[in-house]
C-alpha positions, -999 to +999 in steps of 0.1 A: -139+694+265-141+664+239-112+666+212-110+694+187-124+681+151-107+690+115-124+685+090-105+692+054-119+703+024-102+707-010-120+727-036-117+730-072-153+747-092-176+730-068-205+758-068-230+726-081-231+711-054-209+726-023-235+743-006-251+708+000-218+693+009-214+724+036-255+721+053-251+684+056-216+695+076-235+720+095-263+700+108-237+676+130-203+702+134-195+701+171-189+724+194-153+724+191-145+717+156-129+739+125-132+736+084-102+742+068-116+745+030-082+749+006-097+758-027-073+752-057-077+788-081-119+777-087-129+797-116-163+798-110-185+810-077-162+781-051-147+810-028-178+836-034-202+803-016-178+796+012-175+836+021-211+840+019-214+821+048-195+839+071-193+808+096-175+819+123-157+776+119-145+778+084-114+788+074-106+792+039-071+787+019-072+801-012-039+785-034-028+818-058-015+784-081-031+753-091-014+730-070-032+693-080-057+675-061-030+661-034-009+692-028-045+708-023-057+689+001-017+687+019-021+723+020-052+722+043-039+693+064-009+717+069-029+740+090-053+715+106-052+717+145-077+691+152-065+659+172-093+639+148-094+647+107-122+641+087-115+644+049-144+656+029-152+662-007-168+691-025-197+672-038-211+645-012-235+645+013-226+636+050-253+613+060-263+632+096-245+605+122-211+608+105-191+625+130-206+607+160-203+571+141-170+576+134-161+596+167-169+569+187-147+544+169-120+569+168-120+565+206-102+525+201-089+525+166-065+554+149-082+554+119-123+543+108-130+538+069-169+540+066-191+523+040-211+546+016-236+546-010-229+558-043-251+580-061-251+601-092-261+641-094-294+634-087-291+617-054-300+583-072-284+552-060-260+538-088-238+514-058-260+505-024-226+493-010-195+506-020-176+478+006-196+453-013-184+461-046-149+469-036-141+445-011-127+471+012-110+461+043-083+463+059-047+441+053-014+458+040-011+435+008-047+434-003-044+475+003-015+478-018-025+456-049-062+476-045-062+502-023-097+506-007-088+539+009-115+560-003-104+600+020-141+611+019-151+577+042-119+582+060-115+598+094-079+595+115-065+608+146-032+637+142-009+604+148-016+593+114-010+629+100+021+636+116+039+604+101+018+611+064+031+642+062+050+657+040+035+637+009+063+621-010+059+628-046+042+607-068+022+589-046-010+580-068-034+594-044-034+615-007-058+587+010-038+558-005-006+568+009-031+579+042-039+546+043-007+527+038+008+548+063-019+541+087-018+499+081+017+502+085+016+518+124-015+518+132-047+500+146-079+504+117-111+495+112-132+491+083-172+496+088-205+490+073-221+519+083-229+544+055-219+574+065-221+595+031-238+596+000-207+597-025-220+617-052-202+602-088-200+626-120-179+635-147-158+657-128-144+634-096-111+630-089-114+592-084-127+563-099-150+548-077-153+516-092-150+520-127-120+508-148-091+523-138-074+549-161-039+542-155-019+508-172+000+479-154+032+500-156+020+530-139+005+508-113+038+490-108+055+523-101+028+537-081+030+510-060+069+507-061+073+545-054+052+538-021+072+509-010+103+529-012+093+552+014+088+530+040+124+540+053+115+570+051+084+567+073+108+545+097+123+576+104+097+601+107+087+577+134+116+574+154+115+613+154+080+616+164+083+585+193+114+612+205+098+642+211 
């Protein structure tokens, strides 16, 4: 039997475009695969979509508070069982070789960071190439000064979670610290394929290219706070390498 797939979900008013998000899922879920959707207190139809479809894979968190866009998606990854994790957003589209692509590289590397292209509500390309603009790769430094982590291109086997989790607090961002973690242990790989159609809109959680919203001091401390835990991940190590 291959591996069992989790993919993760965290959703916060997504009724616009979720539905589209969860067919593009649908079309390529294996056999032996789950969707752990935490939803984050959605005030609008969110949880009324994902019961309606009564799919016998999805399992749904509901958070009674508001716990922020990384507790939200570290609640999910809490209950993940999968030995591969794909991290999804509410509003993409997975283009329909996404699990295999990345499956397959997932059988040398711990972790595969896709290319994608962006696009805006409608489905029109704004970025062919997000890679192109970004200059994602991999490399600890370049990763730290401009971290080219994006979670919805991201998949990673459970050895990755097991040594990301708990989040520290005040890491800037779930797939940044993800990522870090990942370069720090772990064998990546960055690739061209486009695997998803990143839809950009008012109401993302991340920048995707444009100007970033935080100032040189905040991004001093963001990046101090994660240095600062790399005794901290020595340990968790040493713990996991024990059992």
């Amino acid at each position: 039997m291959a591996e069992k797939v989790s993919i993760v979900i965290a959703t916060y008013n997504g009724e616009a475009y979720l539905k589209e998000q969860l067919e593009s899922i649908f079309i390529q879920l294996p056999d032996n695969a789950e969707i752990l959707i935490s939803d984050n207190g959605s005030t609008d139809n969110t949880v009324e979509i994902i019961k309606q479809y009564k799919h016998p894979k999805i399992k749904l968190l509901v958070n009674k508070d508001k716990k922020g866009v990384i507790n939200n998606f570290e609640h999910a990854l809490n209950s993940a069982l999968g030995e591969v994790i794909f991290l999804c957003d509410q509003d993409d589209i997975w283009l329909p070789n996404k699990i295999q692509v990345s499956l397959k590289y997932l059988e040398t590397y711990d972790m595969v960071v896709s290319n994608c292209t962006i696009v805006n509500n409608n489905l029109e390309v704004i970025i062919p190439s997000w890679f192109e603009v970004q200059k994602s790769r991999k490399g600890l430094i370049k990763n730290l000064m401009s971290s080219t982590y994006m979670g919805s291109c991201m998949a990673f086997r459970r050895s990755v979670l097991k040594l990301a989790l708990p989040f520290p607090a005040q890491v800037p961002m779930h797939d940044i610290w993800i990522g870090f973690v990942s370069e720090l242990f772990f064998k990546n790989v960055f690739i061209e394929d486009k695997l998803i159609l990143y839809r950009r809109h008012i109401s993302n959680s991340s920048n995707t290219g444009e100007k970033s919203k935080f100032n040189l001091i905040s991004k001093f401390e963001f990046r101090l706070n994660i240095l600062k835990h790399i005794p901290l991940l020595l340990k968790r190590r040493y713990k996991v390498k024990a059992i």
